[in-house]
Each structure stands twice: as C-alpha cells, then as structure tokens.
N, C-alpha and C positions, 0 to 999 in steps of 0.2 A: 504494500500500500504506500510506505514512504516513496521507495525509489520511484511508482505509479506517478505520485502526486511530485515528484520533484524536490521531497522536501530532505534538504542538506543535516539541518539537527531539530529537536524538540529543545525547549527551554522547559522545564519542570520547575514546578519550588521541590517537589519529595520525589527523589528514584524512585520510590515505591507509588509511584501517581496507576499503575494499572496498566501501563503502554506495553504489550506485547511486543519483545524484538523478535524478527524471523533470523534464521543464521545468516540473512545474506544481506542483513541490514551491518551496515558502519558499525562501528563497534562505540565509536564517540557521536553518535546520532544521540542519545539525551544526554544533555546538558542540565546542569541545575544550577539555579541561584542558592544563594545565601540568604535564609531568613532572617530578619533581623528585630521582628518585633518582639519577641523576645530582653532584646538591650534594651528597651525605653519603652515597655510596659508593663511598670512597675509599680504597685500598687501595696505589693504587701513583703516581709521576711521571707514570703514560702518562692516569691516571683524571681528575687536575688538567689535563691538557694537551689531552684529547679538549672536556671545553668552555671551557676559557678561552681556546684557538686558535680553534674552533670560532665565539664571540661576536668574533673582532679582539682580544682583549686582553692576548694575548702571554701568555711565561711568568710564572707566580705564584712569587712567593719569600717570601709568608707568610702568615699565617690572615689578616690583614688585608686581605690584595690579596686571597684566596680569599672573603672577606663580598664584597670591592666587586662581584667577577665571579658572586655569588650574587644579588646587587641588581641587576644589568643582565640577569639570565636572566628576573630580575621584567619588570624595565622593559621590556623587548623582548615578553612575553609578556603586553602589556595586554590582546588580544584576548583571551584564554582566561577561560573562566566559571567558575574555581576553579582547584584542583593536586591532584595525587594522589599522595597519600604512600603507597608501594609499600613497604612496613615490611615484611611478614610473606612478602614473596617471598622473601629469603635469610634471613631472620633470627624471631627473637620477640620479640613485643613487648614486653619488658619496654625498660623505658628508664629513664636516671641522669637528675642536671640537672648533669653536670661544668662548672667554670670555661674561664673562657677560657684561662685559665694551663693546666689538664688539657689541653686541648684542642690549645693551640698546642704541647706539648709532642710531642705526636702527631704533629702537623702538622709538624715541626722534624724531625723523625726522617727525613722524603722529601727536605726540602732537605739533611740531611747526608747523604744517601744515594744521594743522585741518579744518581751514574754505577753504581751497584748497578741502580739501576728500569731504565736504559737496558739492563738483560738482562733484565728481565723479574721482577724481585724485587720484592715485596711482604709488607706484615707482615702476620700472620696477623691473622684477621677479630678476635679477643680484644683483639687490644693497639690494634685501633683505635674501639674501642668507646666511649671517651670524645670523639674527634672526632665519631664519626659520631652519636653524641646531641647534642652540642653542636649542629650543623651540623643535626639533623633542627629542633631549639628556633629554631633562626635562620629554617630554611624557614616554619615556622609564623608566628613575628613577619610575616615578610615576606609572607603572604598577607592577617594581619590588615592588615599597614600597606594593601593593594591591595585590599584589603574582597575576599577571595576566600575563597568557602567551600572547606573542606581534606575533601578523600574519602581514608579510610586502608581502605588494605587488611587488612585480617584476617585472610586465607584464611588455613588451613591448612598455612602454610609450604610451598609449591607446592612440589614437585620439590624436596625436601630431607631429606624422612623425620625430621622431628623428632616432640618430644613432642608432642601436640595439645592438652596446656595453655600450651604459651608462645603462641598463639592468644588467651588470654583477653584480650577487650577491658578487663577492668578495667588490666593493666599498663600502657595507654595514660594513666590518670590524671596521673603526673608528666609527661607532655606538656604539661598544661593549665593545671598549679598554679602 
C-alpha cells in the first residue's frame, strides 16, 4: 500500500500506532516524533515523577533538576524526526514568556506540597500556567538545540469544549519571539 501510494515515510507520535509493515516496505518508513507534553504538563508530584523515574533519574527537587531531566528526554530521543507540541489538546494557545523566577515559583509550590500530591492534589490548570509556558519555551530551545523541526497542534481544543478562538495560530507568536 505505501510503495502503491508513493508514500517515502509515516510520521507517528507511538511505533506502536497499528501500521502494519509488509517485508518489502523501507525499513525507516515510520518515523516518530518526540512527545513532549509530558515536560510542561504538570500539574501535580505524580506528573514530575511519571518521567523522571521513568528516564532513571530519580526524584526532582527543583526547576533545575526538572530542565536536566527535560535535556535527557532530548538526549534519549535522538532517533525521532522532530517533537510535537500537543498545546491545544487541554489548553489555548495563547502563551506568556514568564521568568525563570515565575516559573520556579510554581514549580516550588509541589516541592512544599509534596505529601499533599501523595493524595492526589494538584493546582488548578491557572496557577500553573506560568510553569507550563516557561517549560513549553525550554521544549522549543531544546528541539532547536537537536535541529528538530517542532509540529504544534492547533486542533480545536479536543474534548474540552472551549472557545474556538483560543485555536488561533497567531497566539502561538510569543512562542517564537
């Protein structure tokens, strides 16, 4: 069917997406991106602990250890042919460019909180919005440093019933400035 249709490679975000190869298919016919919402959407102790256990790196105790274990999701992920910033699945696109100081302030909030996460507590999606921009600006740096082209999603805020102007690709701009 690929060769049929012409098509050189698949982009996937999961090898495990379901694509049947034939034996006479390419062997680098799928491709994957790098998921990245994972880095900067983070909401609670269990969000930071699902990949920094996940890579060997043990628990994180500051935005600093959380950049290093954002640098090793790169580094481990050299095979992938880009990342995909998965923006508009919970959220709109608009985005800040908050400091690092905004950010570790956020980020300070789960380490004093910690035995709170261990039941299941999380700050609402608002008060972490200057992490999770901070942290989307870091994912970007780190694709450019990996010369990876970055695929953002747009959609229509999937399964969340927002307005369908936080959509607009122009609030992506302070991403890039």
């Amino acid at each position: 069917m690929f060769q049929r249709a012409k098509i050189k490679t698949a982009i996937v975000q999961d090898t495990d997406s379901g694509i049947i190869l034939k034996p006479n298919d390419p062997p680098d016919l799928i491709q994957q991106v790098l998921r990245t919402g994972e880095l900067f959407w983070i909401r609670s102790k269990e969000d930071l602990d699902l990949v920094s256990l996940s890579i060997g790196y043990g628990t994180v105790h500051s935005l600093n250890e959380w950049l290093d274990v954002c640098g090793l999701v790169f580094e481990r992920g050299k095979a992938a042919v880009g990342i995909k910033l998965p923006i508009a699945y919970i959220s709109s696109l608009k985005s800040s460019r908050p400091t690092f100081s905004e950010a570790e302030q956020v980020f300070n909030h789960f380490v004093r909180k910690r035995e709170l996460f261990a039941l299941g507590e999380s700050i609402n999606w608002e008060e972490a919005t200057p992490l999770r921009d901070y942290l989307i600006h870091q994912v970007i740096r780190l694709a450019t440093k990996y010369h990876l082209p970055i695929q953002i999603h747009t959609g229509l805020l999937e399964n969340t019933y927002n307005d369908v102007r936080d959509s607009d690709p122009l609030h992506l701009i302070p991403l890039f400035l």
